[in-house]
Structures are given as structure tokens and as C-alpha cells.
VEXDREN-2710 file (C-alpha; in Angstrom, 1 decimal):
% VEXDREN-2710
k/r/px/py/pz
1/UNK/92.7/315.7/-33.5
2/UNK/96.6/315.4/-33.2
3/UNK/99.0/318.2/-32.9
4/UNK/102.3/319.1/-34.3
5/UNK/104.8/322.0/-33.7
6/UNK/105.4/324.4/-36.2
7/UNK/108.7/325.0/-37.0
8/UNK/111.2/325.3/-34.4
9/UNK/108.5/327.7/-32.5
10/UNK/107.1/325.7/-30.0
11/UNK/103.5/326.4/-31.5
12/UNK/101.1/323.8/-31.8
13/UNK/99.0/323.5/-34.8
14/UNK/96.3/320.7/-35.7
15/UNK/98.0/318.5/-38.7
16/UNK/94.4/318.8/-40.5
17/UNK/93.8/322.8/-41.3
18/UNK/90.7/324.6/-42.3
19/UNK/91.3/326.5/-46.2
20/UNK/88.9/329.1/-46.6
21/UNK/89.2/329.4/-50.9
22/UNK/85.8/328.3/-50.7
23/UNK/84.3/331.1/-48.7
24/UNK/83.2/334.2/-51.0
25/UNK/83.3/335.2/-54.6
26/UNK/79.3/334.2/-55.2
27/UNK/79.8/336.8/-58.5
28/UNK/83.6/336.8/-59.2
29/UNK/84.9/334.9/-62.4
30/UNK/87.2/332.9/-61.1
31/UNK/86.6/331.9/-57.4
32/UNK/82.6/331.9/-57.8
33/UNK/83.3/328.5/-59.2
34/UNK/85.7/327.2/-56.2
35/UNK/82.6/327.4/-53.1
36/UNK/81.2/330.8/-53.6
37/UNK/80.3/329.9/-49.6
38/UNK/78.1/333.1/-47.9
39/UNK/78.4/334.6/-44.2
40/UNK/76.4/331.9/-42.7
41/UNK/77.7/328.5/-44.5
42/UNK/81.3/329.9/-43.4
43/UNK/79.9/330.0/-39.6
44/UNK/79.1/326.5/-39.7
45/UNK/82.4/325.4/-41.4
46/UNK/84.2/327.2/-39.1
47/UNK/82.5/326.2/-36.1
48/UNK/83.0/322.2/-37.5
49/UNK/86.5/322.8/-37.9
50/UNK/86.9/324.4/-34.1
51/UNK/84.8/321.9/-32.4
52/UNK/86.5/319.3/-34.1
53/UNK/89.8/320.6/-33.1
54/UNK/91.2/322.2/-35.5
55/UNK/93.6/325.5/-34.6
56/UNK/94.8/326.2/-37.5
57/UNK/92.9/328.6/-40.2
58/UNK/94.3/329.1/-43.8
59/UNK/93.7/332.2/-45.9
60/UNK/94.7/334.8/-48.4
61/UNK/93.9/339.0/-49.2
62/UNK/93.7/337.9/-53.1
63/UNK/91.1/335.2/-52.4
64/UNK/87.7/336.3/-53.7
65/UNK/89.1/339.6/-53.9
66/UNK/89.6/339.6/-50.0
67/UNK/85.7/338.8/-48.9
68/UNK/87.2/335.7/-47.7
69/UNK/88.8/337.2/-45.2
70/UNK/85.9/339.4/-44.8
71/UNK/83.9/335.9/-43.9
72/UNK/86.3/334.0/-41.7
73/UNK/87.0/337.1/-39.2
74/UNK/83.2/337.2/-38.6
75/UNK/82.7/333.4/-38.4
76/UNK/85.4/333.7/-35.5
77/UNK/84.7/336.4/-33.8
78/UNK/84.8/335.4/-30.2
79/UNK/87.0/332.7/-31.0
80/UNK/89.7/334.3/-32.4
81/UNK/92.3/333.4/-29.6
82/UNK/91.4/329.5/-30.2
83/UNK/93.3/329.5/-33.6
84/UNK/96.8/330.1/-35.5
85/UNK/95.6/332.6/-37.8
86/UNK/97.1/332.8/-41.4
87/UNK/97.0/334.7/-44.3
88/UNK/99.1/335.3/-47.4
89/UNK/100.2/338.6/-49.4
90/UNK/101.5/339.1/-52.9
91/UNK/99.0/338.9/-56.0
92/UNK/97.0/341.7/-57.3
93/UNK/94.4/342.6/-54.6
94/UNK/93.5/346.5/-56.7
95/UNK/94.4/347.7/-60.3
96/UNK/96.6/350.2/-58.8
97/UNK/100.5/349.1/-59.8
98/UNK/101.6/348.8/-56.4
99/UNK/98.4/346.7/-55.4
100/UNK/100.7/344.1/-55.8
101/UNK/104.5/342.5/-55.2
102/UNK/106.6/342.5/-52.2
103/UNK/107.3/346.1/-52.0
104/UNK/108.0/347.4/-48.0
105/UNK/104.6/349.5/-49.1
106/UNK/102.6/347.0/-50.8
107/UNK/103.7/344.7/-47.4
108/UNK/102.8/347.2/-45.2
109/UNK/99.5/348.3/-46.7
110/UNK/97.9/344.3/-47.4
111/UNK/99.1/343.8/-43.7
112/UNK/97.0/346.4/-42.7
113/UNK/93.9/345.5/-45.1
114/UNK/94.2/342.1/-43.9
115/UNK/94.1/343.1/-40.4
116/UNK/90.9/345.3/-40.9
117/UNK/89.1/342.6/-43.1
118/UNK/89.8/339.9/-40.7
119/UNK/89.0/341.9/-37.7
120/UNK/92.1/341.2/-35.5
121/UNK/94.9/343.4/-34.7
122/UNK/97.5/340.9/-35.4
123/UNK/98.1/337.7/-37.6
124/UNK/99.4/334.8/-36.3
125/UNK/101.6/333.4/-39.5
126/UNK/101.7/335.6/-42.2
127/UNK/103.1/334.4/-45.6
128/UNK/104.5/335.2/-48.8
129/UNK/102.1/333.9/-51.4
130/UNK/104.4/333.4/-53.7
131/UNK/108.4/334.8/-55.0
132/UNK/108.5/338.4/-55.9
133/UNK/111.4/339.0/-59.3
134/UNK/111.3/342.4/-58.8
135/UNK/111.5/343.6/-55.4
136/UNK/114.7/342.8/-53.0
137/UNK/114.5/340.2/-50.8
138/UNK/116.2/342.2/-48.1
139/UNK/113.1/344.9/-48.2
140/UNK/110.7/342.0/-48.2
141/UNK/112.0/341.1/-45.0
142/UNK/113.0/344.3/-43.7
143/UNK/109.1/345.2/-43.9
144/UNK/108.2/341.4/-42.3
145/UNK/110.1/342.0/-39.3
146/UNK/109.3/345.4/-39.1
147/UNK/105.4/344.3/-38.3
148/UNK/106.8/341.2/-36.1
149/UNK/108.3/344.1/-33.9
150/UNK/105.0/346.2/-34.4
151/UNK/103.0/343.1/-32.9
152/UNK/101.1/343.1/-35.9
153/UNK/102.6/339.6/-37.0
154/UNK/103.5/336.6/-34.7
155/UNK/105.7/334.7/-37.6
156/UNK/106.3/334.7/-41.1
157/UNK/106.3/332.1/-43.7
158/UNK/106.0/331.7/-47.1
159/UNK/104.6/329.5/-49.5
160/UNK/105.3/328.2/-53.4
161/UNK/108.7/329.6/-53.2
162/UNK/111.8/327.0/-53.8
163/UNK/114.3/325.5/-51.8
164/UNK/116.7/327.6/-52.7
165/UNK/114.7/330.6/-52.4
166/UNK/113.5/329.8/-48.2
167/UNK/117.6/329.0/-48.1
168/UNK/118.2/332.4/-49.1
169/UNK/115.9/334.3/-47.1
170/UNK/116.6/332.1/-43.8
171/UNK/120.7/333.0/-44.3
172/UNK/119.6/336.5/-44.6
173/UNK/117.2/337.3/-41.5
174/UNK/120.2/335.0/-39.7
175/UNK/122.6/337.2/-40.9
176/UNK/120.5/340.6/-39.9
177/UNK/119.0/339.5/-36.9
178/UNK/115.5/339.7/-38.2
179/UNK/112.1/337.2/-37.8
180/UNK/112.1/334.1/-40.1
181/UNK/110.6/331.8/-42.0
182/UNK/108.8/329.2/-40.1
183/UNK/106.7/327.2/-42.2
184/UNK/106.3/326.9/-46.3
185/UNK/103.5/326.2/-47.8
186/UNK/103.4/323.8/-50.7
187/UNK/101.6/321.3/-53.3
188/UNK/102.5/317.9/-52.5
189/UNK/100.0/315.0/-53.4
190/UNK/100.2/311.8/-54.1
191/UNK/100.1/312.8/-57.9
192/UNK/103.2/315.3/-57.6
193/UNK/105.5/314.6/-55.2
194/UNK/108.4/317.2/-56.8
195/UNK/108.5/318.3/-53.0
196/UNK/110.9/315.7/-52.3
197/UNK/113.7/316.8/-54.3
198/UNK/114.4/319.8/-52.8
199/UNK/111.8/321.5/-49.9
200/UNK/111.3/318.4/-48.0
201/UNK/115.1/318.0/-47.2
202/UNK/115.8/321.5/-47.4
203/UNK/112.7/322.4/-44.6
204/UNK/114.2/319.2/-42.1
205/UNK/117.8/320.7/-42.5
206/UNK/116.5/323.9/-41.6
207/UNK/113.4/323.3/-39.3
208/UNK/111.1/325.0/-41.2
209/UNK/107.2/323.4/-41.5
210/UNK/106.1/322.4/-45.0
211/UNK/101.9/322.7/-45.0
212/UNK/100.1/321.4/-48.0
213/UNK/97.6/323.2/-49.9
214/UNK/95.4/320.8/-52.6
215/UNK/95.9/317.4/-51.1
216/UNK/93.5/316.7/-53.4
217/UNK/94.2/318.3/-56.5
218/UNK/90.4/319.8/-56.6
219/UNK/88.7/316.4/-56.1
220/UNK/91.0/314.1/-58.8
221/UNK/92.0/311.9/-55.6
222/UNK/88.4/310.9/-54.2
223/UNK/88.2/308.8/-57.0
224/UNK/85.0/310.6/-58.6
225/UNK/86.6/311.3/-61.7
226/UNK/87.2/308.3/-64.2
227/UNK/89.1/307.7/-67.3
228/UNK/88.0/309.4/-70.6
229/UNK/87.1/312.3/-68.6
230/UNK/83.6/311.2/-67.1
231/UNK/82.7/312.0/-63.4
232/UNK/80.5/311.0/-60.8
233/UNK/80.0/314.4/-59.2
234/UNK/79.4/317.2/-62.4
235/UNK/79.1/320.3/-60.3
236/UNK/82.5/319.6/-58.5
237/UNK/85.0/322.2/-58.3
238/UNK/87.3/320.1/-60.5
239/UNK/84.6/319.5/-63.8
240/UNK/83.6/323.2/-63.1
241/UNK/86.8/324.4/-63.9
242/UNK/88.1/325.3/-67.4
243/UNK/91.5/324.3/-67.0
244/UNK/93.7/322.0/-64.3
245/UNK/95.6/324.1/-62.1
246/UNK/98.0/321.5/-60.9
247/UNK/99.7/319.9/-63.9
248/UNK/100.2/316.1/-63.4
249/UNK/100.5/312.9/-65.7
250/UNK/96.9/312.4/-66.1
251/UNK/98.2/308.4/-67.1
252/UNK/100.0/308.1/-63.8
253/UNK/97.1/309.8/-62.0
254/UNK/94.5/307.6/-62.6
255/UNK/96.8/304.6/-61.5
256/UNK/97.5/306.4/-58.3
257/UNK/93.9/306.7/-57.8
258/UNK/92.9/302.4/-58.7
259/UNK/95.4/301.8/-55.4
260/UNK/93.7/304.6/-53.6
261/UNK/90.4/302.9/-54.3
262/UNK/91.7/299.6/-53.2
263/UNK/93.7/301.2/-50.1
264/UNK/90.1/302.7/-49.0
265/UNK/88.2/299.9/-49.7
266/UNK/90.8/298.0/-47.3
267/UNK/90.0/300.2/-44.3
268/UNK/85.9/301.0/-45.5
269/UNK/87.0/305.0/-45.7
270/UNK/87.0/307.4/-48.9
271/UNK/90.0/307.3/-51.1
272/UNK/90.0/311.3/-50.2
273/UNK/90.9/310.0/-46.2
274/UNK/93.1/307.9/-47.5
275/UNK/95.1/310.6/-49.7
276/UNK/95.3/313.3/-46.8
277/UNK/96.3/310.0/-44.5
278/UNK/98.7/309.9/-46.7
279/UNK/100.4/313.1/-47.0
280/UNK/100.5/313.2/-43.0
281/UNK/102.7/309.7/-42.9
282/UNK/105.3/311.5/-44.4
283/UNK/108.2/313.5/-42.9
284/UNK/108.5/317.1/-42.7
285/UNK/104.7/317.6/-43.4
286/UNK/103.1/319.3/-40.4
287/UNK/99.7/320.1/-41.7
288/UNK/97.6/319.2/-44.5
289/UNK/94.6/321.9/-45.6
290/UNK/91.5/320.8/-46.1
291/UNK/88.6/323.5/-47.6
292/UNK/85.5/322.2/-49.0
293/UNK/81.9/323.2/-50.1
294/UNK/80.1/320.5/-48.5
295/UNK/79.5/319.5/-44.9
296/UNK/80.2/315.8/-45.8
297/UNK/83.4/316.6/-47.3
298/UNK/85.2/318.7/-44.5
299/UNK/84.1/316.2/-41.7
300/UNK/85.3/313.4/-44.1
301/UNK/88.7/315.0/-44.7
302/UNK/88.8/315.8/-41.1
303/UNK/88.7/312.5/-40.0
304/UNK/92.1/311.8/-42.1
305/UNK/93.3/312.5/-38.6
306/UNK/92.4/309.0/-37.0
307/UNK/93.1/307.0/-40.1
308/UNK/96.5/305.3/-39.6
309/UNK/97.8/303.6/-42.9
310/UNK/99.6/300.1/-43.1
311/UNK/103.6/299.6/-44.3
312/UNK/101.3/297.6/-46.8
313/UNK/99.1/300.4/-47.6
314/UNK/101.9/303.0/-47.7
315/UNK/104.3/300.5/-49.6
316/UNK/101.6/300.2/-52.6
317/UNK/100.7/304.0/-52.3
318/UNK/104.0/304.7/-53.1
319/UNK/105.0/302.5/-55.2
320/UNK/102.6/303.6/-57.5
321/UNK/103.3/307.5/-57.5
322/UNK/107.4/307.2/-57.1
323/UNK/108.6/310.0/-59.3
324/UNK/111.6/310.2/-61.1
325/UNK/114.6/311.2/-59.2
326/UNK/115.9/314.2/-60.5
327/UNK/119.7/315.4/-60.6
328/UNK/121.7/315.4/-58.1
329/UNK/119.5/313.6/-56.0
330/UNK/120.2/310.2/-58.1
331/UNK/124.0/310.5/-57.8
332/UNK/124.6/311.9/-54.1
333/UNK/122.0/308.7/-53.5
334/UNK/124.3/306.5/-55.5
335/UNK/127.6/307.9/-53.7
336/UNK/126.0/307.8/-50.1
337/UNK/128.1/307.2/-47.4
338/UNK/127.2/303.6/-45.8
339/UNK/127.0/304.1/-42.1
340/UNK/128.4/301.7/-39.6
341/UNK/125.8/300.0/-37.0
342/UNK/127.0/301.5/-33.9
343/UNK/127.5/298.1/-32.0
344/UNK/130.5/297.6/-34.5
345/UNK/131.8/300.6/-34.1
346/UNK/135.3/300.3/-32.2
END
């Protein structure tokens, strides 16, 4: 397993992570169809992921209504110090109205159920799962650094929030004196790469870690889903599902995935290796999250790690996945400055 910093924090986390979506939820409508994984299938995931060397553990409160947590803080137990703990705040996790948002109360109280479900007094990286319309940002992160002081929290980060939005929060702890955003998490796959307009040069301006949640887009990039919507695998979490969450051109997709197929086939590995390979050749990314509901599928997507792609295999992967280039990318790329090879510099 290779290593990467996190941030600007001197941290090191594994580039492959373990997601936990999968653990929990065996009768909830929603994420009883993403792994529904019980006490003692989450021991052996996490014990895979440790012993393979991965430090760095994913999670959320909302995710099967929190058991998730409830699982992974058993399944480390003694282990606890051996990983970067995370775990994100913000949807509903009650039907009360303030069971939700970024409220200083609502922050404060899921920091404290997270704590008790995961059975640690402190979290290593704790995000915001998503942008709050309603609440301040200032009491958002009023209440964040508030439980960095406490010791409760190590860092903060946040995840689907834009460019603009980290920008703004990072000039306002700056300008209060308060913790900051380390890390964002984020889509980015090789079937949506809209990260690169903004939160990939944003995050290497600013120093701040992008980590990727569905490098896979649930299972469309192993290749066992074909055109005309027949798959290999029926009871995947992809073919189980009634809708797409992650909206892509389905036309484009499958294209990406015929040069996936013939990228893997290159090296004898799964297009999925390939894919998360991928992701980790390109800047700014500093870990990819892997979950999965099968033993076979987290040690394959674990050993994404030691796969190194070619300029070949890299040229053709992108080639085939280049998005458009949105405004004002296309004309500050048009207007760029040429730079001078230093040797002819007088």
C-alpha cells in the first residue's frame, strides 16, 4: 500500500480507503439494497483492509440510519489507533426538524452520536456531507472548531460542496483563526470528470485533499453491465437499484468502458483496477474509496494500489472520457501566458 499526506497536515493516509455504505441496513429501504453487510462480514472487511494497509476508514451518521457506524466501531475495536477515522454530518439522521442541517446544535449533537456509535472519543476527519442553504457558514464553523478545541475532532473537511463554496469557508476560518478544511470529498470517475473545472485547481491552489467516493459509479466501470441494459452480475448493487444515482452519458459511458476492457486486458487485471488506477494517476486526488459486498471485490480494488498505468494506457483512457471544457476554463486556456524555458531566460 502507498501513502499520501492529507492536506497540508502532515497526515498520512493510504491512497486506497475502506467505505463502509455497505455495512448495515439488512431491513432499511434504501441502503438494504447497497451490502446490508452484518457485525461479523464487517470484521473481516475491516480486518482485510487493515492487514492490507489501509489507514484510512470512510463513513457517515445517515448511512443505514447510523448502524454503520454502529458496525465499523466494533470491527475496530482494539485497532482504533491504526486508522484516520472519518465520518460525515448533515442529512436527516431522526424526524425531529433539527435532526438535520448544519445548525451549531444539530453539529454538536451528530458529533456526539457519532462518537457514542463508533465507540471513540474523538474523530479523526470529520466532514460536512454536503452544503447547508439555511444555516450560516460562520456557525457551521464556529461549532467545527469548537469540537477541534474540545479534542473531539482532529480536522475537518467536507465533501460535495463546490469550489467556490471550500473557497469561502477556507477565507473565513483564515480570517477567524479557526480549524479548516483539509480534504473534500468528491465524485470523480472516469465517466464524470466535472471535478476538473473547478475543485481540482481550486483544492491544488489551496492544499486541500480531494478523496473520491464511487470510483465506480456502483459497478458501471467493471465492465459487467453491457449495452441495452443487460448484465453479467443481476444482484449487483447497480441492477438492484431503481434509479442511477450518478448521472452520466450512458453513450459515452459505455465507450469509456470498451477502452477500459482493452486497458485491462493489456495488463491481465479487471477493468475495475484499472478505473481506481486511474483516478490515483491524477493530480490532486489523494485517496480513492473502495466499499464492497464481496471479498473478491475489496481485495481486487485494493490491489489498484500496485497497478501503474502506461502514457499509452492513460492517453487512450482519457481520450475517451475528455469532457467538455466549460466557461472560463476554455478562454483563460486559450489566453494562457506561454512561459519562457528558463535556459533562455536573460
Amino acid at each position: 500500500m502507498k501513502y499520501r499526506l492529507l492536506g497540508r497536515t502532515g497526515v498520512w493516509v493510504s491512497e486506497i480507503s475502506l467505505g463502509t455504505m455497505t455495512f448495515g441496513g439488512k431491513d432499511h429501504p434504501v441502503f438494504g439494497r447497497l451490502g446490508a453487510l452484518g457485525q461479523e462480514e464487517a470484521d473481516r472487511f475491516v480486518g482485510a483492509a487493515l492487514d492490507a494497509g489501509i489507514n484510512f476508514v470512510d463513513t457517515a451518521d445517515m448511512y443505514a440510519d447510523g448502524e454503520s457506524e454502529e458496525l465499523l466501531g466494533r470491527a475496530l475495536g482494539k485497532r482504533r489507533r491504526d486508522v484516520v477515522l472519518g465520518t460525515k454530518l448533515m442529512a436527516p439522521v431522526g424526524p425531529g426538524p433539527n435532526d438535520q442541517g448544519l445548525s451549531r446544535l444539530h453539529v454538536m449533537r451528530a458529533l456526539e452520536d457519532s462518537l457514542r456509535r463508533l465507540g471513540t472519543d474523538y474523530i479523526d476527519l470529520y466532514h460536512l456531507h454536503n452544503w447547508d442553504r439555511l444555516t450560516p457558514l460562520e456557525e457551521t464553523l464556529g461549532a467545527l472548531d469548537d469540537a477541534v478545541r474540545q479534542g473531539k475532532v482532529r480536522y475537518i473537511a467536507c465533501s460535495n460542496l463546490a469550489a467556490w463554496q471550500v473557497s469561502k469557508a477556507l477565507g473565513l476560518s483564515a480570517l477567524h483563526g479557526q480549524a479548516h478544511f483539509v480534504a473534500n470529498q468528491i465524485h470523480y470517475s472516469l465517466v464524470s470528470r466535472d471535478a476538473e473545472r473547478d475543485l481540482i485547481p481550486m483544492a491544488e491552489d489551496a492544499g486541500v485533499s480531494l478523496t473520491v467516493w464511487k470510483p465506480l459509479v456502483d459497478g458501471f466501470l467493471t465492465g459487467k453491465f453491457q449495452r441495452g441494459g443487460v448484465t453479467t452480475e443481476p444482484d449487483s448493487r447497480r441492477a438492484r437499484s431503481d434509479s442511477d444515482f450518478v448521472p452520466f452519458d450512458e453513450h459515452q459511458g459505455f465507450e469509456v468502458v470498451d477502452v477500459l476492457q482493452s486497458v485491462a486486458a493489456r495488463h491481465e487485471v479487471s477493468p475495475a483496477r484499472v478505473a481506481i488506477a486511474w483516478l490515483l494517476a491524477r493530480r490532486a486526488v489523494t485517496s480513492v474509496i473502495v466499499g464492497a459486498r464481496k471479498m473478491d471485490q475489496l481485495q481486487d480494488n485494493i490491489a489498484a494500489s500496485d497497478l501503474v498505468l502506461s502514457e499509452q494506457d492513460i492517453a487512450e483512457l482519457d481520450e475517451v472520457s475528455s469532457p467538455s471544457v466549460a466557461y472560463p476554463n476554455w478562454i483563460q486556456e486559450a489566453f494562457a501566458p506561454v512561459r519562457i524555458p528558463a535556459a533562455n531566460q536573460t
